[in-house]
C-alpha positions as protocol buffer text, in pm:
chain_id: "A"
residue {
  index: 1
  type: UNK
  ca { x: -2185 y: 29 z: 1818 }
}
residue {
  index: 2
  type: UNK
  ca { x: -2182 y: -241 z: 2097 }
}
residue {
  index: 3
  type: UNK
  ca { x: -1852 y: -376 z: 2225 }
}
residue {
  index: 4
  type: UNK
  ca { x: -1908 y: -697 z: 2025 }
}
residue {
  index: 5
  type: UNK
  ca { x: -1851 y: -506 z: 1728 }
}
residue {
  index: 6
  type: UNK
  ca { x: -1520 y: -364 z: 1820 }
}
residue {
  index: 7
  type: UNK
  ca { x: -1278 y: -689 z: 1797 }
}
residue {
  index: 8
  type: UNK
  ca { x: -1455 y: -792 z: 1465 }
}
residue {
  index: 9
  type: UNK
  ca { x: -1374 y: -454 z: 1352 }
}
residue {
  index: 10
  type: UNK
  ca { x: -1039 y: -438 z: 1463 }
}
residue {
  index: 11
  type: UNK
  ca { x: -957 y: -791 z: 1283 }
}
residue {
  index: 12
  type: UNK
  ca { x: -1092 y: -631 z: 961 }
}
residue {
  index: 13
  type: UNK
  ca { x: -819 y: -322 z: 1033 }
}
residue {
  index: 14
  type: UNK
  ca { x: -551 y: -594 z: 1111 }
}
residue {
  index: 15
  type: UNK
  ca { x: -649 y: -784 z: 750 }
}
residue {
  index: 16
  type: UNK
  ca { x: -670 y: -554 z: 564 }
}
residue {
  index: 17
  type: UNK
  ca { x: -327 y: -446 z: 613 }
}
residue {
  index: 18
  type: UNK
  ca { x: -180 y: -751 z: 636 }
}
residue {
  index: 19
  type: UNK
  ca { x: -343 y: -866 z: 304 }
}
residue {
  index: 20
  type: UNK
  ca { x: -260 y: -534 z: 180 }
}
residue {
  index: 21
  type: UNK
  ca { x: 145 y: -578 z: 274 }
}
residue {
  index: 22
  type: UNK
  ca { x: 129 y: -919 z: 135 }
}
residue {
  index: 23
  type: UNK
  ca { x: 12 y: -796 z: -196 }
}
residue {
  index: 24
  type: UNK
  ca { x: 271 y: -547 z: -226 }
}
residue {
  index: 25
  type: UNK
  ca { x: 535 y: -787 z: -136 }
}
residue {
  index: 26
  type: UNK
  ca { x: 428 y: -1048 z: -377 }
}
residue {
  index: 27
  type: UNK
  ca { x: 387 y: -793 z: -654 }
}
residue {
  index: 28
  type: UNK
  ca { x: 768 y: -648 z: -580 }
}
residue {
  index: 29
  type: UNK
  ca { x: 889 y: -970 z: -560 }
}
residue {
  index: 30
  type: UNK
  ca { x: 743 y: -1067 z: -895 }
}
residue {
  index: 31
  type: UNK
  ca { x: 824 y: -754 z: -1037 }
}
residue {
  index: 32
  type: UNK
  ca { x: 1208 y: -801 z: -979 }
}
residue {
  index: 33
  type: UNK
  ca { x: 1188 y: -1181 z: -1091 }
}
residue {
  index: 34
  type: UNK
  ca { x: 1054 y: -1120 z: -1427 }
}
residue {
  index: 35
  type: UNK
  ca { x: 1298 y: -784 z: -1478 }
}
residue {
  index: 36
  type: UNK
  ca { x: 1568 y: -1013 z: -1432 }
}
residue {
  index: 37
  type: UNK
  ca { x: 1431 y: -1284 z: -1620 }
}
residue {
  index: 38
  type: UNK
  ca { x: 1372 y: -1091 z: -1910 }
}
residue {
  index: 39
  type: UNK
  ca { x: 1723 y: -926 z: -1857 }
}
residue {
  index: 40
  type: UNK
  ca { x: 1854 y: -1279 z: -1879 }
}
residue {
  index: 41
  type: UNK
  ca { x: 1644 y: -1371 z: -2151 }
}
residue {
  index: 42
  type: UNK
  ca { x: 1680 y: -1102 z: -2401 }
}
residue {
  index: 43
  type: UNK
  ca { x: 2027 y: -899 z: -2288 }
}
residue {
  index: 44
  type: UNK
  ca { x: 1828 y: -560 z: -2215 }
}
residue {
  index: 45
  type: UNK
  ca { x: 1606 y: -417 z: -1990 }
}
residue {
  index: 46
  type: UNK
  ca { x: 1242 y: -466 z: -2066 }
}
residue {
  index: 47
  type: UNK
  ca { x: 1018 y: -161 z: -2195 }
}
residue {
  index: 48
  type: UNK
  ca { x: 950 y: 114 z: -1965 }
}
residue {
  index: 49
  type: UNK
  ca { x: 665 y: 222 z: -2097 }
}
residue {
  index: 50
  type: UNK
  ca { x: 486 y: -52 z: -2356 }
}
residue {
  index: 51
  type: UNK
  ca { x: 264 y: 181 z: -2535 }
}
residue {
  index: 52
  type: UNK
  ca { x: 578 y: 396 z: -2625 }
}
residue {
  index: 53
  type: UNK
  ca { x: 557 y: 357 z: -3023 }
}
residue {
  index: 54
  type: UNK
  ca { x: 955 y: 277 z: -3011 }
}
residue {
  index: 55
  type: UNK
  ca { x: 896 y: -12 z: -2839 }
}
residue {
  index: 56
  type: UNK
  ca { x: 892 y: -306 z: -3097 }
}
residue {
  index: 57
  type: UNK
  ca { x: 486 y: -515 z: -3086 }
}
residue {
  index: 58
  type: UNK
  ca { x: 599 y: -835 z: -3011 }
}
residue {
  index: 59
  type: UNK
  ca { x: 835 y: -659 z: -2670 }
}
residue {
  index: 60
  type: UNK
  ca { x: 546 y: -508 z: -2533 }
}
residue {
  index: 61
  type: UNK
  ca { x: 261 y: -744 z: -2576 }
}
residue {
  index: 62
  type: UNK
  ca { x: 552 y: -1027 z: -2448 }
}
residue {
  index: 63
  type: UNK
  ca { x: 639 y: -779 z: -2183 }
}
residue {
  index: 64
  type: UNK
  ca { x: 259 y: -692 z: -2042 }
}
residue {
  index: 65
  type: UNK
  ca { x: 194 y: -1066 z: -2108 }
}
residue {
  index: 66
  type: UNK
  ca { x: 494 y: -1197 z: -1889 }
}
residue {
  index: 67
  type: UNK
  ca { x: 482 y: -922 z: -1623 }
}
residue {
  index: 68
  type: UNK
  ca { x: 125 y: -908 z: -1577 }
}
residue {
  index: 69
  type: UNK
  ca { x: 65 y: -1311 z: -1522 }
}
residue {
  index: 70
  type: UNK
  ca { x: 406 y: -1336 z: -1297 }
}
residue {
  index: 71
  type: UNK
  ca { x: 297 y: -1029 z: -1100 }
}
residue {
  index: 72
  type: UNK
  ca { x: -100 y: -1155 z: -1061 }
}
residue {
  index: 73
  type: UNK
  ca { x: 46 y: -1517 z: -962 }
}
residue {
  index: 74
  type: UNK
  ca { x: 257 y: -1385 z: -697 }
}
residue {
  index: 75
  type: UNK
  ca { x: 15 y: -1159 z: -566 }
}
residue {
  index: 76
  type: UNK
  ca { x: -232 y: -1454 z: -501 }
}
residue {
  index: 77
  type: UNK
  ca { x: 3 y: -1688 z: -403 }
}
residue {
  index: 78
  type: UNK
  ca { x: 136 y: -1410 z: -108 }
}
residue {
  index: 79
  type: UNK
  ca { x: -222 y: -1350 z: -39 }
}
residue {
  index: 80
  type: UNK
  ca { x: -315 y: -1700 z: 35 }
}
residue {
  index: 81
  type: UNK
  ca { x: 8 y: -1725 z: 239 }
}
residue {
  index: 82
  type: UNK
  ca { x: -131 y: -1460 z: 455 }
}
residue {
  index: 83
  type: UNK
  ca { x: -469 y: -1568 z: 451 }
}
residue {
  index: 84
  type: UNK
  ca { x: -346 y: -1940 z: 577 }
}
residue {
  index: 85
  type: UNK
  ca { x: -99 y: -1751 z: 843 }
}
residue {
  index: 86
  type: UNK
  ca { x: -376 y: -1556 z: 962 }
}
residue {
  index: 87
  type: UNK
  ca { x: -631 y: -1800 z: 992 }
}
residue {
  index: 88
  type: UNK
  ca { x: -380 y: -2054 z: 1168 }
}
residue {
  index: 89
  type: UNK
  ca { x: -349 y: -1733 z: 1448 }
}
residue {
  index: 90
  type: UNK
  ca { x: -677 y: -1619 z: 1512 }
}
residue {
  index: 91
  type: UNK
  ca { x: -894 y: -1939 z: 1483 }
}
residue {
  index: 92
  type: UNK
  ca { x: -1114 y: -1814 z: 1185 }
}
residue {
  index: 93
  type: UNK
  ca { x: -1024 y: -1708 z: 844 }
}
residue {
  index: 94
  type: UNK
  ca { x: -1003 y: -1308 z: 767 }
}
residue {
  index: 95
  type: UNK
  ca { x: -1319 y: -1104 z: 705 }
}
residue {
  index: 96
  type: UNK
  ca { x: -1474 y: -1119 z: 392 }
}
residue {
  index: 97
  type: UNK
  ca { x: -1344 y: -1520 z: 325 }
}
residue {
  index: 98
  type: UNK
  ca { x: -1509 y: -1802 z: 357 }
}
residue {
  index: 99
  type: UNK
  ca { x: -1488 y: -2180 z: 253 }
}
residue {
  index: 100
  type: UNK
  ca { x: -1511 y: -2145 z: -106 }
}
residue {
  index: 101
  type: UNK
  ca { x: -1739 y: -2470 z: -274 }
}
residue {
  index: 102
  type: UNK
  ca { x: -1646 y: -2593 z: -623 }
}
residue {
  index: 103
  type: UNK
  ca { x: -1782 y: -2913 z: -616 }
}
residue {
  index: 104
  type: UNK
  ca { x: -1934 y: -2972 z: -962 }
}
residue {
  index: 105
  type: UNK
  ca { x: -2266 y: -3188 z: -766 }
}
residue {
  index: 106
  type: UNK
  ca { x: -2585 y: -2999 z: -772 }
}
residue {
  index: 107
  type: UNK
  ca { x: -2678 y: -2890 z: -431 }
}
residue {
  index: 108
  type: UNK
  ca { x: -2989 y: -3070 z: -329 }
}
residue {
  index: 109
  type: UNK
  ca { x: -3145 y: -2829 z: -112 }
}
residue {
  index: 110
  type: UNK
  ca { x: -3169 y: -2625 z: -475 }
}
residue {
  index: 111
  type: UNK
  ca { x: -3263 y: -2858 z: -746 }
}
């Protein structure tokens, strides 16, 4: 391995935990909100375990539903926070991400 190699590798080290961190920390945060929210909502604790048969249908598919979405959303929404902090401190966004293109226009070096 030459010595270019070494700083691209260490960046990768450095992303992935920070991306890593930031996941976990959006998916606690998340998790607490929607406890709470459905604590607020509903006057009890939400289901421990969904697939427990004492748990009522509608709780648990509500509960995986809510909890799941809330819990994806913050995750991303950390993620890009961390992507954007990163990016504004090393010049370059982390390994692995690039400049995603959406446009709808056909590209015309393919058509």
């Amino acid at each position: 391995m030459s010595k270019h190699d070494e700083p691209a590798k260490d960046s990768s080290k450095v992303w992935s935990i920070f991306s890593l961190a930031a996941a976990l920390l959006g998916a606690t945060v998340a998790r607490k909100t929607v406890t709470k929210s459905w604590q607020a909502a509903t006057g009890k604790n939400p289901p421990a375990n969904p697939a427990d048969p004492d748990v009522q249908m509608w709780e648990a598919v509500l509960w995986a539903a809510a909890s799941g979405m809330a819990i994806q959303i913050a995750r991303m929404l950390f993620s890009r926070k961390a992507a954007n902090y990163y990016a504004k401190s090393t010049g370059h966004l982390p390994p692995g991400l690039g400049k995603d293109d959406q446009s709808t226009k056909a590209d015309p070096a393919t058509t």
